[in-house]
N, C-alpha and C positions, 0 to 999 in steps of 0.2 A: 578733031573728033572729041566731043564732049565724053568725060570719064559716065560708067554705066553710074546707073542710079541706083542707090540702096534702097532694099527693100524688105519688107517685113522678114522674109525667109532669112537675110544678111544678120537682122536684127536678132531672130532665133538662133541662127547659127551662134551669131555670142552668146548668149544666153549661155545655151546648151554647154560650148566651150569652159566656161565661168564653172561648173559643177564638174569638171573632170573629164567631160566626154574631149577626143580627139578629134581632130578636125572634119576627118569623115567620118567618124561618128554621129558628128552633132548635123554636120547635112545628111546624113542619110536620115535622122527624127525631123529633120525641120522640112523634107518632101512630102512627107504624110500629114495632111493639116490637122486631122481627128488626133493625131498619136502628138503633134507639136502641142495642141493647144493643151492637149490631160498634162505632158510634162511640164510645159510652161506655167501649169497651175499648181505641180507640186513641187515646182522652184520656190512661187511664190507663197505657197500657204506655209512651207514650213522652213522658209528661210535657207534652202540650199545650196546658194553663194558663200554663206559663211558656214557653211559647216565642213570643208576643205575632206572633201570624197574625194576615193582617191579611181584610177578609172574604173576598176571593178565595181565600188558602187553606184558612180556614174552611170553605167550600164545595166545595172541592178536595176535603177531607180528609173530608166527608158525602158525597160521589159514591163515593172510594174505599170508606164504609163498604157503602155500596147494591150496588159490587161485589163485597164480601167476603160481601154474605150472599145472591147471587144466583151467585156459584162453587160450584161442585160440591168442588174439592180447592185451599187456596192453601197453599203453605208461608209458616214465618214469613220467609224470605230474598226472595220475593216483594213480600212486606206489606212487610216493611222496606225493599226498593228504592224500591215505590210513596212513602212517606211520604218518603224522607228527599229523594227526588225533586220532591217537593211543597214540602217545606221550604227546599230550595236554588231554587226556582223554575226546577227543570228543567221541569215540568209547570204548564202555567200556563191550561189551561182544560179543561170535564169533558169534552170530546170526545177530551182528550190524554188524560185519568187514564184514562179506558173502555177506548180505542187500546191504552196499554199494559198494561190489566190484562188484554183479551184478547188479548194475544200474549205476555203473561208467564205465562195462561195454558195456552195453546194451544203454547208453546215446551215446556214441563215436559210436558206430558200424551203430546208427540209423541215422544220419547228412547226 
């Protein structure tokens, strides 16, 4: 019997793994493709294999992705507040990250 074949979701799963998430952490983000692919781009745009998250912000930063792909309109200065908020440990649990994603977006939409 030939070994299964890897496949993109295997490939997320490390990914996800790489930033702190646990192993069924990182598969339960990599079955949602909308929610893998917002994370998989805030791996990449801000370099979060090297910035040694520890699981909580792992997880931080998978609740932010859940928010970015259930927003209507975020900008990147948005995105960018959230993250670097996460990473200074301004935001330290998902009920915070949610709090300020709906009021940062709810601030911009109301101008």
């Amino acid at each position: 019997m030939a070994p299964p074949k890897s496949t993109a979701s295997d490939s997320s799963i490390l990914l996800f793994k790489s930033i702190g998430l646990t192993q069924a952490k990182a598969a339960e983000a990599a079955k949602n493709a909308k929610i893998a692919d917002a994370l998989r781009n805030l791996i990449v745009s801000y370099d979060l294999t090297t910035a040694h998250l520890d699981e909580k912000q792992a997880t931080l930063i998978t609740a932010l992705a859940g928010q970015l792909v259930k927003a209507e309109s975020v900008g990147s200065i948005e995105q960018d507040f959230a993250v670097r908020a996460i990473l200074q440990a301004k935001l330290k649990s998902v009920d915070q990250v949610n709090g300020e994603f709906c009021y940062s977006t709810f601030s911009s939409t109301s101008d």
